[in-house]
Every structure is written in structure tokens, then in C-alpha cells.
C-alpha positions in Angstrom: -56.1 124.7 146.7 -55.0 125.6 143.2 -57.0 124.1 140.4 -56.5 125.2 136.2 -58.7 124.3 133.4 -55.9 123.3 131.1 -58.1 123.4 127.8 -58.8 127.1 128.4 -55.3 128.3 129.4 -53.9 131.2 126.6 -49.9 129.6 126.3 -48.4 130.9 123.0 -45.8 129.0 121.5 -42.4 129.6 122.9 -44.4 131.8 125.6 -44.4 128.9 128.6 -46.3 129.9 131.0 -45.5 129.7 135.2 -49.0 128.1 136.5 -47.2 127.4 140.5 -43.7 127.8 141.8 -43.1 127.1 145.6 -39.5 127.8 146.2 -38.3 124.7 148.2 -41.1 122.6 146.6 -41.7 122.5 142.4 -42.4 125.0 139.7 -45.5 123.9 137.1 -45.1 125.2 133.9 -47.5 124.9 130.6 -45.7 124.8 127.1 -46.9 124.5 123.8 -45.3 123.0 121.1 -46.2 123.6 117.4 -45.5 120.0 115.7 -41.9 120.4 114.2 -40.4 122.4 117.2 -38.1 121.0 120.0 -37.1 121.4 123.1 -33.3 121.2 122.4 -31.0 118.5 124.4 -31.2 119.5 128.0 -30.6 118.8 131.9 -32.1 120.3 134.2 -31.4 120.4 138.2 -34.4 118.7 139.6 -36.6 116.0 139.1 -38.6 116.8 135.1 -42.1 115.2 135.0 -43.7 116.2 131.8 -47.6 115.7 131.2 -48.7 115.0 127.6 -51.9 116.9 128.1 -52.9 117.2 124.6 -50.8 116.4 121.2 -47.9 114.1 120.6 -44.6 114.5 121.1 -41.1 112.2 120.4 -39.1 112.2 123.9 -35.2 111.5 123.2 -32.8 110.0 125.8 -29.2 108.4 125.3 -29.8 108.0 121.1 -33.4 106.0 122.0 -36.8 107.8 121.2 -40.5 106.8 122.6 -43.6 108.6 121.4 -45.5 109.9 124.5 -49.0 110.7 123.2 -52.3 112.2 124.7 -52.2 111.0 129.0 -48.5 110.2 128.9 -46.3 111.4 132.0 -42.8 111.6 131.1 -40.1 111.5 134.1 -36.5 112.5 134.0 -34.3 112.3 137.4 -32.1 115.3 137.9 -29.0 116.0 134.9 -30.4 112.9 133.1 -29.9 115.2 129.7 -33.2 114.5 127.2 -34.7 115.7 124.4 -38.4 116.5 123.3 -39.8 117.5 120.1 -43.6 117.8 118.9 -45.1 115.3 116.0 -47.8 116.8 116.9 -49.0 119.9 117.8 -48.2 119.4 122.1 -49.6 121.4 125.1 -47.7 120.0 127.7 -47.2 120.5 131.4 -43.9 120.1 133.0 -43.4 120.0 136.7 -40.0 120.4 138.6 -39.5 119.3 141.9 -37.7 119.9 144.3 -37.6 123.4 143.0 -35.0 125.3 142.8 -32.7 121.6 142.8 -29.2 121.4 143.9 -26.9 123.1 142.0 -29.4 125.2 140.2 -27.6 128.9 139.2 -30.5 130.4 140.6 -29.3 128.9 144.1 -27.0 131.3 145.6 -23.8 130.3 147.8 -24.5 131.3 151.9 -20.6 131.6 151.9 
């Protein structure tokens, strides 16, 4: 069993930090984000679930914006391309599953 306190982790801003990563399974990763900064347009290989633990943030998809707040879970199926920037000052936790996904650079070719 794995188990973090996430109101005592140490994550710096632009310093995410790797709680878990099972090759072949997901990668859990803590971020935060100052209000004002962004996670820039994106895609990523796997499925993205993002877990407003704390703070505010504005998730973008396809020109349309929600506000995900306090408790929200975010989910993004693999190259859906997304946006995310803080109103509010954000620790957020972002799990990626399966991980590495298909097509991931880190994947290398058996060939």
C-alpha cells in the first residue's frame, strides 16, 4: 500500500513531483500552480485524470473553458489536446494511465 498526505507534500512551483510510476500501469504526479500560470496546450499519450486537490484552476478543451475547483477530477482520453491554467493558486494531482501509453517517445521500437 502507498498512502501520501497531500497537505504536507514540499512541490515547488514548476518542480512537479513523481509520487508513483508503475511502468505498464500509471505515473502519479503532484503539481503546483501559482494562480496566473498554465499548463500550455497539450496531448498526452495516455489516459490524463487531474485531481483539484486544493485551489482553482480554468481547464480548456476545443475553445470551451470549465472552472474545476476544490474536489474536482478532470479526465482527458489519450491525444485529446487540453489546456489548464490556475485562477487560483492549484495543487493538483495528475494521474496517467496506462503508463507509458501507446506511442509515447519513451516507448522504444522491439524492431
Amino acid at each position: 500500500m502507498d498512502l501520501w498526505d497531500l497537505t504536507s507534500l514540499e512541490v515547488g512551483p514548476g518542480r512537479p513531483v513523481v509520487l508513483h510510476s508503475d511502468e505498464g500501469a500509471a505515473r502519479v504526479i503532484a503539481i503546483n500552480l501559482p494562480a496566473g500560470d498554465e499548463l500550455q496546450e497539450h496531448e498526452v499519450h495516455e489516459h490524463a485524470w487531474l485531481h483539484v486537490h486544493s485551489g482553482a484552476v480554468e481547464v480548456v478543451q476545443d475553445g470551451q473553458s470549465s472552472r474545476a475547483g476544490s474536489g474536482s477530477l478532470v479526465h482527458w482520453t489519450p491525444q485529446e489536446r487540453h489546456a489548464v491554467k490556475a485562477v487560483e493558486d492549484a495543487l493538483l494531482v495528475l494521474v496517467l494511465a496506462p503508463w507509458p501509453g501507446p506511442g509515447h517517445p519513451n516507448l522504444r521500437s522491439s524492431t
